[in-house]
C-alpha positions in Angstrom: 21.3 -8.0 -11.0 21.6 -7.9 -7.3 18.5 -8.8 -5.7 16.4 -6.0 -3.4 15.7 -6.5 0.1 12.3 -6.1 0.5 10.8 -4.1 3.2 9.4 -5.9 6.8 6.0 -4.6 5.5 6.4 -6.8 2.3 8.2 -10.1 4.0 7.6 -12.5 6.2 9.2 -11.7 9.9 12.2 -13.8 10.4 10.0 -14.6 13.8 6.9 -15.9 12.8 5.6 -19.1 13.2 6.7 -21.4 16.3 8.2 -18.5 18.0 9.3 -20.7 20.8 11.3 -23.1 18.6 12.7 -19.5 17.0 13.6 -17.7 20.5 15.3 -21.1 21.9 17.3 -21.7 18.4 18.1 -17.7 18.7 19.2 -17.5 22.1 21.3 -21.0 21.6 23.2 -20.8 19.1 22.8 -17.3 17.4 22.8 -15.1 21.1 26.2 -16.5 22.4 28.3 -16.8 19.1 26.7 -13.6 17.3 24.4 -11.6 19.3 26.5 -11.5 22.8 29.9 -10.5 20.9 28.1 -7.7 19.7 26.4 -6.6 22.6 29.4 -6.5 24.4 31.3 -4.2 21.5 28.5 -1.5 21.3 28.4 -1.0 25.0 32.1 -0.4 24.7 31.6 2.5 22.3 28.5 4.0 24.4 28.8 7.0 26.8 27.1 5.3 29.4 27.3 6.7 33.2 27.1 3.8 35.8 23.5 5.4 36.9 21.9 5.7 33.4 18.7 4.6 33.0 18.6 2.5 29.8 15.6 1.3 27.2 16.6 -1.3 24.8 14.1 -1.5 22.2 13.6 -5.2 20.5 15.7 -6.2 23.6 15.0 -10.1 22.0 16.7 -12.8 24.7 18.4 -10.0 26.4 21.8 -10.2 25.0 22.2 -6.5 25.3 20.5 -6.1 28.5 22.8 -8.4 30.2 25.7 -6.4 28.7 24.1 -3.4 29.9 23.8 -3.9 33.2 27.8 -4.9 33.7 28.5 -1.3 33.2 24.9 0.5 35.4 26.1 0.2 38.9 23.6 2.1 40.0 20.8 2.6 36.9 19.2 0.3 35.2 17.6 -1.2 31.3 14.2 -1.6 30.3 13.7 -4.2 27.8 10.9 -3.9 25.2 10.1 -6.5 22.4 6.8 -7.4 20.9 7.5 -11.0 20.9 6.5 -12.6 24.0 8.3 -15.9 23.8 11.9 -13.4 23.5 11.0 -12.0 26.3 10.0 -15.3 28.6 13.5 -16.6 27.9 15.2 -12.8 28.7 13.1 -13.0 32.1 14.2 -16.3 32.9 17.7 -15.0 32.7 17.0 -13.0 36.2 19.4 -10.2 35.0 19.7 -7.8 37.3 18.9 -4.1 37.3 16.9 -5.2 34.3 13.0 -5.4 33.6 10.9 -6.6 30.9 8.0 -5.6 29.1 5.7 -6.8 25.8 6.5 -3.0 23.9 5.5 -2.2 20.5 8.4 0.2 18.9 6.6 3.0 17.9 4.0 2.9 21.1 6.8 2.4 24.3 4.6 1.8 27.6 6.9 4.8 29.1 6.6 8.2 29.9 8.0 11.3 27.7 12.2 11.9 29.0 11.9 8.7 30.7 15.6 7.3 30.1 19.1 8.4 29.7 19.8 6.7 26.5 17.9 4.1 24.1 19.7 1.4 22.5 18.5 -1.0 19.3 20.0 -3.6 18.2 19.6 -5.0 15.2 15.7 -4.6 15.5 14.5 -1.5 13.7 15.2 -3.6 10.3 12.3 -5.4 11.5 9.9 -2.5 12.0 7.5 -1.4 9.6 6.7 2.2 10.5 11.3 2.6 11.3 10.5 6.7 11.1 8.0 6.3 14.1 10.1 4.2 15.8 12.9 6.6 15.8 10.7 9.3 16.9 9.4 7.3 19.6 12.8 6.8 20.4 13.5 10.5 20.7 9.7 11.2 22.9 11.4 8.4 25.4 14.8 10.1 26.2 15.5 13.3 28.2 17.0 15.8 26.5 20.9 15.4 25.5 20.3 12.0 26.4 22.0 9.8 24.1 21.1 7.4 21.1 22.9 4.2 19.4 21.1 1.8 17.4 22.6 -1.1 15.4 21.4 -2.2 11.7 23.4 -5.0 9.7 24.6 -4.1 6.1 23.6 -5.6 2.7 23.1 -9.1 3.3 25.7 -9.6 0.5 28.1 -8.4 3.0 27.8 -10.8 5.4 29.6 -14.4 4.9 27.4 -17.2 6.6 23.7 -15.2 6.5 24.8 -14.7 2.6 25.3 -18.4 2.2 22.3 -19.1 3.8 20.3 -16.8 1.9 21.9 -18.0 -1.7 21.1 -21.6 -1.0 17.6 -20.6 0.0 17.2 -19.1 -3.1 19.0 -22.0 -5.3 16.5 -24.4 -4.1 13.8 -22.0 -5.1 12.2 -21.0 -1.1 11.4 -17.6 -2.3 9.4 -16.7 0.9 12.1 -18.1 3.4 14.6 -16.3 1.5 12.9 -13.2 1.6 12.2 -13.5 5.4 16.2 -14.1 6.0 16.4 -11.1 3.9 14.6 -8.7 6.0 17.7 -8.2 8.8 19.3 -6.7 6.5 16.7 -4.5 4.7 18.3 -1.1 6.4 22.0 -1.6 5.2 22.4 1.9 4.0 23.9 4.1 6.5 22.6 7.4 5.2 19.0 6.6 5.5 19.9 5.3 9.2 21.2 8.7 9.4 18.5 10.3 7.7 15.4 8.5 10.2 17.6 10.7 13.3 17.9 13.8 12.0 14.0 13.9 11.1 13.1 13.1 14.4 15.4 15.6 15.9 18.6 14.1 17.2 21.6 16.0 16.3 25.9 14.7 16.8 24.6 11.9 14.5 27.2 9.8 13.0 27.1 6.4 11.9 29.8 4.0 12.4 30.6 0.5 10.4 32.1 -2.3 12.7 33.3 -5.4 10.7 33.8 -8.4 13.3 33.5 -12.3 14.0 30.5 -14.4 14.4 31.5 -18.1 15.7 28.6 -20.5 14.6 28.4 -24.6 14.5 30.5 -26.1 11.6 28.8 -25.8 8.6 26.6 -28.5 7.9 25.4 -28.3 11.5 24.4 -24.8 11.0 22.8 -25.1 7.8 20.3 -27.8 8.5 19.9 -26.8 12.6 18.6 -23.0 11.2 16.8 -24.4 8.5 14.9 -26.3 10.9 13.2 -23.6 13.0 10.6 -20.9 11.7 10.5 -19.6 9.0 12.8 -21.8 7.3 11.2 -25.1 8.2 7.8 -25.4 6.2 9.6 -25.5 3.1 12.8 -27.5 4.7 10.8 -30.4 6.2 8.4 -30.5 3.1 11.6 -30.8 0.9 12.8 -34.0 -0.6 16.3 -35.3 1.3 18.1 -34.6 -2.1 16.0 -30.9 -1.5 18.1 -30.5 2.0 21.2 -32.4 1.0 21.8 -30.4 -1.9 20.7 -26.7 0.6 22.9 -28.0 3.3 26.4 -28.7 0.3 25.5 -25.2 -0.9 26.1 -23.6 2.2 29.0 -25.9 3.2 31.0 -25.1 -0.1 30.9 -21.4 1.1 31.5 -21.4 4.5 34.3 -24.4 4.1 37.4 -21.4 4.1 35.7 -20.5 7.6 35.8 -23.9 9.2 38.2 -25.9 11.3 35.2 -28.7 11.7 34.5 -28.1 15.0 33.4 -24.0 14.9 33.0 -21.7 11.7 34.1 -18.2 12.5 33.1 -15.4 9.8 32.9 -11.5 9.1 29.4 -9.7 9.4 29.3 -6.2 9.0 27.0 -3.7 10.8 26.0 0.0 11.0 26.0 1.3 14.2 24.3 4.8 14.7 25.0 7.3 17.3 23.2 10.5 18.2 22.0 13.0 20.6 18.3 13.7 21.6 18.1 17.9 20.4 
């Protein structure tokens, strides 16, 4: 039977633990070869004018932000994010017309109508209370201002993530796999749909975007993410056959996706788009 994602409530966050090690891995290897791509497609779709003013919620690194900002001449992004360490490499960027701020997602440090539009990518996954969050998303933007928030499918959808997560579970790291699991805990587009249209946004539709992620070559990828929280606890305490063995699990997958020097595969992602009523 196919396994169930669990819940952020009922994981462990995919950031816990050395979140320094986590944000510097993240905005290394995972920002610039997944995260950036991305950003740069869902500005494309939005109906941004060049002096929106912009709140990105779980802004991360910044990816978005920086993607943002190419197309607000004259407006501007606030970044939230509860993790500190995100955010101290997304300041260090200097990106301009952009700002950032510790936030917690369903308790924004901004006034009611504040912004133009609200993004979210690929963070409401991680939040507990995701109804609140929407709502707070919806108290934040003036009205007809405009919503898009980004949620990966099934984790059985997506290639490399899905390898990752199979060899975790084949060596028996139950709580790393279920923290690799939580990304991808709000894959089904209706009930993104549904957590709008209860918090009063209306023109909601929900769009699914299948494109490219380039990582390291596979072996390179599989022990460098295993390495950084939460993967590493059980990684490091593992036996080399242990890590040898995770490492060939997720090499025989991803070897159709390799020339040796970059692996390039699918992921798939719900992107949501409505209108504050």
């Amino acid at each position: 039977m196919p396994q169930q994602s669990p819940t952020p409530s009922e994981a462990p966050g995919l950031f816990t633990g050395d979140a320094s090690s986590m944000s510097s891995y993240y905005d290394r290897v995972l920002v610039p070869g997944m995260f950036a791509p991305w950003a740069q497609d869902l500005v494309a779709r939005l109906p941004l004018r060049a002096d929106d003013h912009v709140l990105d919620v779980c802004c991360g690194t910044g990816a978005l932000a920086e993607a943002l900002v190419t197309r607000l001449t004259d407006g501007g992004v606030l970044g939230t994010d509860l993790a500190p360490a995100m955010l101290a490499v997304a300041e260090r960027k200097d990106i301009p017309r952009a700002m950032f701020r510790v936030g917690d997602a369903v308790a924004q440090p901004v006034e009611d109508g504040e912004f133009d539009g609200v993004t979210c990518q690929q963070g409401l996954q991680f939040v507990p209370d995701r109804a609140g969050a929407v709502s707070e998303m919806r108290r934040v933007l003036r009205p007809g201002g405009w919503l898009a928030v980004a949620c990966w499918t099934a984790i059985g959808d997506q290639v490399a993530m899905g390898a990752f997560s199979t060899a975790l579970i084949n060596r028996g790291w139950a709580a790393a796999a279920a923290a690799i699991a939580v990304p991808f805990s709000l894959g089904d587009a209706a009930e993104l749909g549904a957590l709008a249209a209860a918090s009063g946004f209306i023109d909601i539709r929900v769009e699914t975007v299948t494109r490219d992620i380039v990582l390291p070559p596979p072996g390179e990828f599989a022990d460098g993410y295993a390495q950084v929280p939460p993967f590493a606890a059980p990684y490091q305490a593992a036996t080399q056959q242990e890590r040898d063995a995770f490492v060939a699990d997720v090499v025989e997958v991803l070897a159709p996706y390799t020339d040796g020097t970059l692996t390039t595969s699918p992921m798939t992602s719900h992107i949501l788009f409505a209108t504050a009523g």
